[in-house]
PDB file of the backbone (N, CA, C, O) and the ligand in Angstrom, with CONECT records:
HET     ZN  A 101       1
ATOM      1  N   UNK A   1      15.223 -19.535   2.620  1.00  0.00           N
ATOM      2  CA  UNK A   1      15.526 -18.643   3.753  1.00  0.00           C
ATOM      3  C   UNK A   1      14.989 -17.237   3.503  1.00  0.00           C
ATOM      4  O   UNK A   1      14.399 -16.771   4.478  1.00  0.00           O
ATOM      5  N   UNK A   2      15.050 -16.484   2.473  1.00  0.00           N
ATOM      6  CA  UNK A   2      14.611 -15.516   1.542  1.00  0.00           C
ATOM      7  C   UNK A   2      12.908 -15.497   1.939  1.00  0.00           C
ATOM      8  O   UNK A   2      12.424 -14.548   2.555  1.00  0.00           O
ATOM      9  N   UNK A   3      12.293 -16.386   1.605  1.00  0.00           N
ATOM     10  CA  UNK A   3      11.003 -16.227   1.667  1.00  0.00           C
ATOM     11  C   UNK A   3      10.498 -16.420   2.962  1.00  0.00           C
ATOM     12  O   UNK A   3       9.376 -15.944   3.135  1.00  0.00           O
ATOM     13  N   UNK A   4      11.316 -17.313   4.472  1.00  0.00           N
ATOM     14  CA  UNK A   4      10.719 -17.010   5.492  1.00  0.00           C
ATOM     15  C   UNK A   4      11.001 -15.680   6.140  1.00  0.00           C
ATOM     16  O   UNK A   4      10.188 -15.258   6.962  1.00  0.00           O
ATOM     17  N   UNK A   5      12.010 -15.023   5.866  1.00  0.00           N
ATOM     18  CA  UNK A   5      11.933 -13.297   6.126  1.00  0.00           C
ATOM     19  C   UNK A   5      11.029 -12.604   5.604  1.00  0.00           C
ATOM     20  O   UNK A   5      10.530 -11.593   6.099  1.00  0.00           O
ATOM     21  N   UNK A   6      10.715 -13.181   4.404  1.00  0.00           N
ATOM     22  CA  UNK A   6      10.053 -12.231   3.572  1.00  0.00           C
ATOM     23  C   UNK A   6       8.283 -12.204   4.564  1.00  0.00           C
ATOM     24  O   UNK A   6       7.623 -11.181   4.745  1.00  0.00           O
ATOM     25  N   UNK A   7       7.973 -13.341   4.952  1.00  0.00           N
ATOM     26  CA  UNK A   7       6.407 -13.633   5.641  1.00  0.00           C
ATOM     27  C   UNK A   7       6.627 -13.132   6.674  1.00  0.00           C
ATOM     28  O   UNK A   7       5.678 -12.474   7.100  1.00  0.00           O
ATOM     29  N   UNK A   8       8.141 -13.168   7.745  1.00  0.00           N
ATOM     30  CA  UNK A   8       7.954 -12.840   8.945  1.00  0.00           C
ATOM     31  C   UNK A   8       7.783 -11.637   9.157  1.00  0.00           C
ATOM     32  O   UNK A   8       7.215 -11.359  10.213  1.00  0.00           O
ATOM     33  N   UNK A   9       8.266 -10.340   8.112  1.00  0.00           N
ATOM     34  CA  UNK A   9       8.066  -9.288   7.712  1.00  0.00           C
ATOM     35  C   UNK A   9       6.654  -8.899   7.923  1.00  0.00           C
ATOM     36  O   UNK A   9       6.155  -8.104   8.720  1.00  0.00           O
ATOM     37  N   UNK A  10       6.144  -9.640   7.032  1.00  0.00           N
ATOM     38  CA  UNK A  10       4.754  -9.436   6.606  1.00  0.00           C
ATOM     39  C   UNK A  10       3.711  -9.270   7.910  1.00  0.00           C
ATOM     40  O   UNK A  10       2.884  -8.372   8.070  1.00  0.00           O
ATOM     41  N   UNK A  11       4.043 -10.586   8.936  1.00  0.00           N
ATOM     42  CA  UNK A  11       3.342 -10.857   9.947  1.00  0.00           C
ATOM     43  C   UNK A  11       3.306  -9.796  10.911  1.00  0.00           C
ATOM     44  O   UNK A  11       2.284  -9.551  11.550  1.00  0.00           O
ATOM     45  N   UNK A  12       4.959  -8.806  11.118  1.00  0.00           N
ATOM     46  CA  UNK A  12       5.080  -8.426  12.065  1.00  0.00           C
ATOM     47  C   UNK A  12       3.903  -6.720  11.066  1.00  0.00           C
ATOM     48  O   UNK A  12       2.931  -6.216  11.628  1.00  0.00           O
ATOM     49  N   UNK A  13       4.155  -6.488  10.365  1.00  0.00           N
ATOM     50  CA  UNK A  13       3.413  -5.068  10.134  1.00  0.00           C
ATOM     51  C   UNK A  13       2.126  -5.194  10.194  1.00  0.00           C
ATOM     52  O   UNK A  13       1.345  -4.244  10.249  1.00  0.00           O
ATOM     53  N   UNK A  14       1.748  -6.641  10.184  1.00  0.00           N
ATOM     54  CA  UNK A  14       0.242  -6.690  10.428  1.00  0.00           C
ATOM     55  C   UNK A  14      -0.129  -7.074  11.959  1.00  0.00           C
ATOM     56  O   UNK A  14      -1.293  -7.219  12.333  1.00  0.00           O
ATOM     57  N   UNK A  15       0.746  -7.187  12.609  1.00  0.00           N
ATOM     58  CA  UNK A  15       0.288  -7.319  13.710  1.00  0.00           C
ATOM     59  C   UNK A  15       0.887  -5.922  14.597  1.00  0.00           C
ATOM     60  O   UNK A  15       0.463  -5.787  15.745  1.00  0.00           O
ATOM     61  N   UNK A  16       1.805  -4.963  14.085  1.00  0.00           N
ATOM     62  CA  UNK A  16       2.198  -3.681  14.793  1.00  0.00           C
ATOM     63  C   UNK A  16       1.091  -3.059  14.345  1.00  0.00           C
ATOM     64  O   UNK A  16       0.394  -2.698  15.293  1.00  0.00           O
ATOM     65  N   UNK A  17       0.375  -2.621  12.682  1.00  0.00           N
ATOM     66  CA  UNK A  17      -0.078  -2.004  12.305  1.00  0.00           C
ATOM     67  C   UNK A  17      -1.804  -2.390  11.968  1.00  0.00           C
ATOM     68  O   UNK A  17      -2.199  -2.319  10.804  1.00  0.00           O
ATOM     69  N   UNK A  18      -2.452  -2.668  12.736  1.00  0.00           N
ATOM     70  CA  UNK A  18      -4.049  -3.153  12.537  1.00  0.00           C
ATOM     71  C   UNK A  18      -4.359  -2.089  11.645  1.00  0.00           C
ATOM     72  O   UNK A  18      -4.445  -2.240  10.426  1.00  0.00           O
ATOM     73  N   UNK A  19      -4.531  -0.984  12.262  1.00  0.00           N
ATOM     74  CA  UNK A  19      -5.112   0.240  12.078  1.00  0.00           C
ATOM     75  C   UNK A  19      -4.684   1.452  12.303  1.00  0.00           C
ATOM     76  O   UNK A  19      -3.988   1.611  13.306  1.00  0.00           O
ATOM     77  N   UNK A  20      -4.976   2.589  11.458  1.00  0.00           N
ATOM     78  CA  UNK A  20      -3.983   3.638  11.910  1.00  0.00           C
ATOM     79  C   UNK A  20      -5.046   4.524  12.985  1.00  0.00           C
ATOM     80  O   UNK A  20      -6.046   5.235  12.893  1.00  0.00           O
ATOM     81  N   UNK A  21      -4.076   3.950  14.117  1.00  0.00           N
ATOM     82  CA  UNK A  21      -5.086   4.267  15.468  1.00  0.00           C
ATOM     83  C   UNK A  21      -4.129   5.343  16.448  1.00  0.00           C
ATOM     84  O   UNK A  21      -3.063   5.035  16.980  1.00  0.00           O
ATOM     85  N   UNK A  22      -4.675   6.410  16.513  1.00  0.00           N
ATOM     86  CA  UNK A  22      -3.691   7.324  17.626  1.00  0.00           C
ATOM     87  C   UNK A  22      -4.658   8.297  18.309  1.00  0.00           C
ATOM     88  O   UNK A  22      -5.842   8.517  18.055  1.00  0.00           O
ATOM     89  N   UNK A  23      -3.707   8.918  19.409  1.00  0.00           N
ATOM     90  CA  UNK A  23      -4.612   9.581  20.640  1.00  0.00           C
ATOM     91  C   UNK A  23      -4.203  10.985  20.047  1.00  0.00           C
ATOM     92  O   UNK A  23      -3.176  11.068  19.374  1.00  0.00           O
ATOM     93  N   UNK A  24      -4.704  11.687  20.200  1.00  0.00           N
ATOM     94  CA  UNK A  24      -4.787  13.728  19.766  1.00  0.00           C
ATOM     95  C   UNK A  24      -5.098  14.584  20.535  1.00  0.00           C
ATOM     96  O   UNK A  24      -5.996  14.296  21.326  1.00  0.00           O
ATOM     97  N   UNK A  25      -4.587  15.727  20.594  1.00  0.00           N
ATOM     98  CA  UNK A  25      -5.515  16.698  21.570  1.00  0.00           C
ATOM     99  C   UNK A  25      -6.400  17.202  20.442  1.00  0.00           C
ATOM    100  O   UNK A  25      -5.953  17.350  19.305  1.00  0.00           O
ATOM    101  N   UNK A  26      -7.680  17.467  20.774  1.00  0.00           N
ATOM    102  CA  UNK A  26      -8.742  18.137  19.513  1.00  0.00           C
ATOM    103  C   UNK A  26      -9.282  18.888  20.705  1.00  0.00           C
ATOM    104  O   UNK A  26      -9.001  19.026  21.896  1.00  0.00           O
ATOM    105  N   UNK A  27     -10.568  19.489  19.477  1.00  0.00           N
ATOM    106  CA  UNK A  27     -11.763  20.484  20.156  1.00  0.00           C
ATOM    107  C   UNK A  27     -13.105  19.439  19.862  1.00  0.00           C
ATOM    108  O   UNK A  27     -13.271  18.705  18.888  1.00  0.00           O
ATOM    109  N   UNK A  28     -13.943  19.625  20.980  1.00  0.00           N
ATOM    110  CA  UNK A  28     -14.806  18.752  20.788  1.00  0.00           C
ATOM    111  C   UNK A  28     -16.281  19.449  21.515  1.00  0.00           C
ATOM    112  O   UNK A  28     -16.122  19.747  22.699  1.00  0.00           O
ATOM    113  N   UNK A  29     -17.320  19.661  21.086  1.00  0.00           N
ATOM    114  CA  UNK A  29     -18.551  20.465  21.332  1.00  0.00           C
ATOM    115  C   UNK A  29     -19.159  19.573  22.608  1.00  0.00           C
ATOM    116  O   UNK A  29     -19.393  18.387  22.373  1.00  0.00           O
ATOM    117  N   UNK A  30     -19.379  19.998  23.711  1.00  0.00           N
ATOM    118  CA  UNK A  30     -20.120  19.730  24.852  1.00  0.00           C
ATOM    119  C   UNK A  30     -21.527  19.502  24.698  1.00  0.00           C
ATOM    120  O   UNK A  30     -21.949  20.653  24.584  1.00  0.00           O
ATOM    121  N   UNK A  31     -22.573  18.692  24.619  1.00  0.00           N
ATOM    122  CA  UNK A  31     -24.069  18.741  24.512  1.00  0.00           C
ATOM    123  C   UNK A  31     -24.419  19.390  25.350  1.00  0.00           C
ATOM    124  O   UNK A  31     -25.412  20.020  24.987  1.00  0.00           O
ATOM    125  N   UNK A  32     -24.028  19.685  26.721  1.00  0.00           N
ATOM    126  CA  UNK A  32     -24.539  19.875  28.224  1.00  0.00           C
ATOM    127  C   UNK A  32     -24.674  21.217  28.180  1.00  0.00           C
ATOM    128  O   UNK A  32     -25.793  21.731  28.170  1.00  0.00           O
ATOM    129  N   UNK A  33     -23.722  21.824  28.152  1.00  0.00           N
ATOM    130  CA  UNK A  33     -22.993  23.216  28.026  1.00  0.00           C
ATOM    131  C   UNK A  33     -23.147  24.187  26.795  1.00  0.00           C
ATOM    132  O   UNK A  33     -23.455  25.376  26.722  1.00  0.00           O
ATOM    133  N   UNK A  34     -22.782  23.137  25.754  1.00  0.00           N
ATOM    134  CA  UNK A  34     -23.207  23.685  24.409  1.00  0.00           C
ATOM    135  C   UNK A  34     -21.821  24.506  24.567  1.00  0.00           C
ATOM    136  O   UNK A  34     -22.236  25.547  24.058  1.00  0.00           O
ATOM    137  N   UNK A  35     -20.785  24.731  24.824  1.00  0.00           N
ATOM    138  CA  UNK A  35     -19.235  24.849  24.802  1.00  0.00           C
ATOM    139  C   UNK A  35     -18.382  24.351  23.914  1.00  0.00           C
ATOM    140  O   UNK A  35     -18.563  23.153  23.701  1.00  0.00           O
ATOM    141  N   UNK A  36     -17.387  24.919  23.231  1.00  0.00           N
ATOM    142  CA  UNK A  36     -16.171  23.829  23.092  1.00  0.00           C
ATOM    143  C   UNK A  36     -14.970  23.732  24.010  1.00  0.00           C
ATOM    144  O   UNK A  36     -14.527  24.618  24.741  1.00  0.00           O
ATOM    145  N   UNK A  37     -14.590  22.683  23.867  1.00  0.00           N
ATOM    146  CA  UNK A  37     -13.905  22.914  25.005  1.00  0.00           C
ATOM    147  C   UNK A  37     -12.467  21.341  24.409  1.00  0.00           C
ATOM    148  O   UNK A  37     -12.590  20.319  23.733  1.00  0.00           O
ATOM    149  N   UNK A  38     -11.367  21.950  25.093  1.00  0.00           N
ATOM    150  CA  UNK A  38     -10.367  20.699  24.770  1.00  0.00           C
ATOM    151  C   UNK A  38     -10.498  19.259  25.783  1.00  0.00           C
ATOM    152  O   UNK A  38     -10.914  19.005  26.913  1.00  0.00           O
ATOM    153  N   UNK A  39      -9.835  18.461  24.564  1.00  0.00           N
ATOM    154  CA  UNK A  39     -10.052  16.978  25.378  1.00  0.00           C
ATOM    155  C   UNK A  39      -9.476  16.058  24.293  1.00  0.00           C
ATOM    156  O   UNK A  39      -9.611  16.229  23.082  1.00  0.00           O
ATOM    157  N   UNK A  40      -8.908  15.203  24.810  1.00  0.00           N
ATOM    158  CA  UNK A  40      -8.252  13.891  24.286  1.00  0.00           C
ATOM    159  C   UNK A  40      -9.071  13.287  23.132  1.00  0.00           C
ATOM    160  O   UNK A  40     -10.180  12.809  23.374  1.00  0.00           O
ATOM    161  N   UNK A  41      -8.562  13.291  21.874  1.00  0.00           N
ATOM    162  CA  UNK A  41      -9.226  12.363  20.896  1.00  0.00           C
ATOM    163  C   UNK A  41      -8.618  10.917  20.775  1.00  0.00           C
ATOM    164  O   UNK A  41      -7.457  10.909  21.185  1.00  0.00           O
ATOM    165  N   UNK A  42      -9.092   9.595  20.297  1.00  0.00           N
ATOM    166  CA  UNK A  42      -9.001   8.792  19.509  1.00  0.00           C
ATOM    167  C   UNK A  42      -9.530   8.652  18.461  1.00  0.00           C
ATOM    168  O   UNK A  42     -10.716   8.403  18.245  1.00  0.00           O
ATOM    169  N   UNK A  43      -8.252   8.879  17.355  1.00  0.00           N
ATOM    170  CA  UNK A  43      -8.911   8.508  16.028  1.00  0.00           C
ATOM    171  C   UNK A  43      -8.137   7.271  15.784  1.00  0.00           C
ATOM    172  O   UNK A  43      -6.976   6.958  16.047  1.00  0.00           O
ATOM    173  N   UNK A  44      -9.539   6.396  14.956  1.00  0.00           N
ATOM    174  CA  UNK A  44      -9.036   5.385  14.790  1.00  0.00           C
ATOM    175  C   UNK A  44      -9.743   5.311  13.046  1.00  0.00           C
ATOM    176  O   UNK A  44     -10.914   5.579  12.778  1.00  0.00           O
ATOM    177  N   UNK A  45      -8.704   4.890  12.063  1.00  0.00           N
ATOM    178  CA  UNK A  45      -8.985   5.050  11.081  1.00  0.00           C
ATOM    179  C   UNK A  45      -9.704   6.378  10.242  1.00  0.00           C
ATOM    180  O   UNK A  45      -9.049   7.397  10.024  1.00  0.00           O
ATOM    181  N   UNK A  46     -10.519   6.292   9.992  1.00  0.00           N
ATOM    182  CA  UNK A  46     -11.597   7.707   9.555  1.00  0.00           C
ATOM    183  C   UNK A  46     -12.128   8.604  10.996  1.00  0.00           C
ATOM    184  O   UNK A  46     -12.208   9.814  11.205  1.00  0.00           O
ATOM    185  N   UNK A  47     -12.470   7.282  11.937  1.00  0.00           N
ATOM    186  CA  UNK A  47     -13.407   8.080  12.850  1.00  0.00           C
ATOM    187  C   UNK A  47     -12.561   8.681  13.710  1.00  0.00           C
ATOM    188  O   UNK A  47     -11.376   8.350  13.732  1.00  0.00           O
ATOM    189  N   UNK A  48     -13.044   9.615  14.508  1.00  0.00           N
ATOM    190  CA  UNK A  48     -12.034  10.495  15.265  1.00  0.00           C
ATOM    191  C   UNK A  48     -13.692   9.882  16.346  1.00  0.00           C
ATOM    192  O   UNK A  48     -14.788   9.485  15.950  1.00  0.00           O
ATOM    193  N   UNK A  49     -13.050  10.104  17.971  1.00  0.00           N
ATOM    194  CA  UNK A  49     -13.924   9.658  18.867  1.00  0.00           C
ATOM    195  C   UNK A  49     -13.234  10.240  20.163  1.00  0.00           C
ATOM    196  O   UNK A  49     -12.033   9.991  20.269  1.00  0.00           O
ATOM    197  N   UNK A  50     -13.948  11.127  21.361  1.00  0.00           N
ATOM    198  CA  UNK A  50     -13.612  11.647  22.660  1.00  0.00           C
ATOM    199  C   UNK A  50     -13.395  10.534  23.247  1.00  0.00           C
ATOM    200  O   UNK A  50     -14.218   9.620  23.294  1.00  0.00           O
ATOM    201  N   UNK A  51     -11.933  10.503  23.896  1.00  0.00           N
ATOM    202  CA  UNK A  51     -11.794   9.402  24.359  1.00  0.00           C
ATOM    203  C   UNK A  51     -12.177   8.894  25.951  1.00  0.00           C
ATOM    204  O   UNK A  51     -11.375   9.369  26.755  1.00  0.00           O
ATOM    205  N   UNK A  52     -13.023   8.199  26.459  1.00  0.00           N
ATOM    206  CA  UNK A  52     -14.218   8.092  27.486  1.00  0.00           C
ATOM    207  C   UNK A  52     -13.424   8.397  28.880  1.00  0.00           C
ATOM    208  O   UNK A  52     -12.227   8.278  29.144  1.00  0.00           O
ATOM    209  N   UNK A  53     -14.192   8.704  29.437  1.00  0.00           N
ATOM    210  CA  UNK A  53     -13.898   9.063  31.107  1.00  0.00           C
ATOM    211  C   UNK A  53     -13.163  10.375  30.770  1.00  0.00           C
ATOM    212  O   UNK A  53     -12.045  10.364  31.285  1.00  0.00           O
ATOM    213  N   UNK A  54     -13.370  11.296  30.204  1.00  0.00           N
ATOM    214  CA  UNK A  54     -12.810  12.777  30.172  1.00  0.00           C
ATOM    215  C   UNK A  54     -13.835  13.847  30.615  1.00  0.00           C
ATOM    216  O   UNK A  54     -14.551  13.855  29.614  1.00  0.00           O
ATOM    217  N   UNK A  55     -14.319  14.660  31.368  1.00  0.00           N
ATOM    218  CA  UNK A  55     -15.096  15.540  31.809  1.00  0.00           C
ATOM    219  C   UNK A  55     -15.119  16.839  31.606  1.00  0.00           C
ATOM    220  O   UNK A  55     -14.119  17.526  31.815  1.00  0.00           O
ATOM    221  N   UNK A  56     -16.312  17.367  31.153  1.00  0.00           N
ATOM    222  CA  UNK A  56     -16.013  18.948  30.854  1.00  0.00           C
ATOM    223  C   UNK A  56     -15.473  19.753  31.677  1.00  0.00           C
ATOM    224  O   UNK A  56     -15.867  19.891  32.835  1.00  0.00           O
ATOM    225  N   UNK A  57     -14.146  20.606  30.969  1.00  0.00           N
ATOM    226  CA  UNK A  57     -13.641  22.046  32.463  1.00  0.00           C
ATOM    227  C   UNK A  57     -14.617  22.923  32.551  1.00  0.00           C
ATOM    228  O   UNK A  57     -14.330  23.608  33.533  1.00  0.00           O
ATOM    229  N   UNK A  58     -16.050  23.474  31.894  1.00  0.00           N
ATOM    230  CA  UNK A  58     -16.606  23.825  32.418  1.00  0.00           C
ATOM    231  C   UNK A  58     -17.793  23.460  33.249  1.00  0.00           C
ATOM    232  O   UNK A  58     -18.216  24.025  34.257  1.00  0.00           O
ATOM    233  N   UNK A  59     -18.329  22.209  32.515  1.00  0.00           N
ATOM    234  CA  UNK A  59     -19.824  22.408  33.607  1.00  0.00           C
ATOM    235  C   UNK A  59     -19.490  20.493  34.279  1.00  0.00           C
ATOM    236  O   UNK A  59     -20.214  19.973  35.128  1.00  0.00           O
ATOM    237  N   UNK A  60     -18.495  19.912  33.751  1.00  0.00           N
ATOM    238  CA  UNK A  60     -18.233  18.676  34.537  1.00  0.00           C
ATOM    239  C   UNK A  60     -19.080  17.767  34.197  1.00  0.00           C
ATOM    240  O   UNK A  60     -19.341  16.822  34.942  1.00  0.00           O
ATOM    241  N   UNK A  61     -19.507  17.899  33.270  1.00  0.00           N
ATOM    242  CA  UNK A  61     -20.587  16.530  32.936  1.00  0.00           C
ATOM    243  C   UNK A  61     -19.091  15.493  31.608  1.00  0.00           C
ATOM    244  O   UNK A  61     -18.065  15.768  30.985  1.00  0.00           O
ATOM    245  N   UNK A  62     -19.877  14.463  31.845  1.00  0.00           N
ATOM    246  CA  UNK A  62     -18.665  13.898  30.968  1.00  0.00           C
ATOM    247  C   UNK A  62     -19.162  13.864  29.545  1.00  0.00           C
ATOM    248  O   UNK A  62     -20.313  13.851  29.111  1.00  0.00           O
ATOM    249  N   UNK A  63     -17.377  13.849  28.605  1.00  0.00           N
ATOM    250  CA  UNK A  63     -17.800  14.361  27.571  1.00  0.00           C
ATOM    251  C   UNK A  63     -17.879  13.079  26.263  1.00  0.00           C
ATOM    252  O   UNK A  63     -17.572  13.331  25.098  1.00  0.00           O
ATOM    253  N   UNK A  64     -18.327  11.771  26.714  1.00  0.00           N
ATOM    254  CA  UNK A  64     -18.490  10.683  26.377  1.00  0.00           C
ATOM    255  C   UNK A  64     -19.344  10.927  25.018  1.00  0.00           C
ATOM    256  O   UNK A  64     -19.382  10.360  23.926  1.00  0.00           O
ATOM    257  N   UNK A  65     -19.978  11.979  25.569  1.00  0.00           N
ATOM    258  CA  UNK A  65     -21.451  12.066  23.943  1.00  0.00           C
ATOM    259  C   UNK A  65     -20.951  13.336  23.385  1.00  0.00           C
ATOM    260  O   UNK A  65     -21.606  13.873  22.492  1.00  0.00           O
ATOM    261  N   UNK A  66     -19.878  13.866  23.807  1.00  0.00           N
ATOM    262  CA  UNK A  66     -19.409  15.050  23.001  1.00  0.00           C
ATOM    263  C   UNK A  66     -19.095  14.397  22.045  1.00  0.00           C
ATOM    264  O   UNK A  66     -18.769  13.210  22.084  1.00  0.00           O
ATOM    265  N   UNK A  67     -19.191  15.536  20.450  1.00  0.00           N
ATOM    266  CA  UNK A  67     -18.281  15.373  19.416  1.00  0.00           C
ATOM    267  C   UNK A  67     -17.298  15.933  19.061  1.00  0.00           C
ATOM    268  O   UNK A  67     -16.870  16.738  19.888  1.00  0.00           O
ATOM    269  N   UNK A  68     -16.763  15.847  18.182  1.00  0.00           N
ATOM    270  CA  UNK A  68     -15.276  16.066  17.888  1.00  0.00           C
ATOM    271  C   UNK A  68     -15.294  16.935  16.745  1.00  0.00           C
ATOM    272  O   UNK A  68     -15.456  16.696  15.548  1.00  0.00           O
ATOM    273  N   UNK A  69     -15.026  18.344  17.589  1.00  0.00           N
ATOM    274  CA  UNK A  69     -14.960  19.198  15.989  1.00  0.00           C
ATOM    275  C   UNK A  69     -13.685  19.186  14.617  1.00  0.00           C
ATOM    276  O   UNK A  69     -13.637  19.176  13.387  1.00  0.00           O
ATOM    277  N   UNK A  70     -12.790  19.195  15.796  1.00  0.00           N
ATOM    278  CA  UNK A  70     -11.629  18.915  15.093  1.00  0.00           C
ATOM    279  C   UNK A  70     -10.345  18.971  15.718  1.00  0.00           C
ATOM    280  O   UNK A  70     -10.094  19.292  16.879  1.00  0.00           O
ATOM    281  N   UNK A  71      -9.440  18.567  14.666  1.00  0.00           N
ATOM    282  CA  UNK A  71      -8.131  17.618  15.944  1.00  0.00           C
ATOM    283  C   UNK A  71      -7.114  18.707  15.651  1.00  0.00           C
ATOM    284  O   UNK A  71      -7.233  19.480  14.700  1.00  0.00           O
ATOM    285  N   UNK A  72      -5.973  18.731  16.634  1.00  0.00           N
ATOM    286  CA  UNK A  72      -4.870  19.630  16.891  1.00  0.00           C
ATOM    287  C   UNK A  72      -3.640  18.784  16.583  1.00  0.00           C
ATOM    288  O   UNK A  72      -3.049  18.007  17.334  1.00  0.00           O
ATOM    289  N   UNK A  73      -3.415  19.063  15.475  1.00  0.00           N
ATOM    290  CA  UNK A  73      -1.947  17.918  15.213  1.00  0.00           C
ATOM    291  C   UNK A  73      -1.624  18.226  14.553  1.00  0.00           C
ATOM    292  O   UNK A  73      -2.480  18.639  13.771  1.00  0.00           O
ATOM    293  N   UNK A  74      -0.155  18.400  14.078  1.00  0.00           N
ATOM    294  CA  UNK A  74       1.067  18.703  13.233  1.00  0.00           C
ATOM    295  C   UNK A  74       0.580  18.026  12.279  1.00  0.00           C
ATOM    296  O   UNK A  74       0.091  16.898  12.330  1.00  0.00           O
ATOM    297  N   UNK A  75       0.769  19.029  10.990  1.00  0.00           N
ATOM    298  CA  UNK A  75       0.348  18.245   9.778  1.00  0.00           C
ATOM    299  C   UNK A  75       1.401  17.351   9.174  1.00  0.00           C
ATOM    300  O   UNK A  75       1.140  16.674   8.180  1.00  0.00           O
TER     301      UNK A  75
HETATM  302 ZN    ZN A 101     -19.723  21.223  29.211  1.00  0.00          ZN2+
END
């Protein structure tokens, strides 16, 4: 009985926890504009990534090919 808790355990953190994947507010550099400007991150593991369909507040181009300078989060 001991050891089927012990797997079901196991199963459930691997299936809550794939990856340490979360959404952020960051700063992220505009190509268009050449701006920084705020916008929604996903980092997922190492990579941090603008998360798609977000548009620049200044010149409105989307910021799909922006990068991500850096993220705004409680340390
Ligand atoms: Zn822009």
């Amino acid at each position: 009985m001991r050891l089927n808790e012990y797997k079901e355990g196991m199963t459930m953190a691997i299936v809550t926890k794939p990856q340490n994947k979360f959404e952020s507010k960051g700063y992220v550099h505009c190509p268009i504009c050449t701006h920084t400007v705020e916008a929604q991150v996903v980092v997922a593991g190492r990579t941090a990534r603008v998360k798609p369909g977000q548009k620049c507040p200044r010149c409105s181009s989307t910021l799909d090919a922006a990068y991500v300078l850096r993220l705004e989060r409680a340390a």
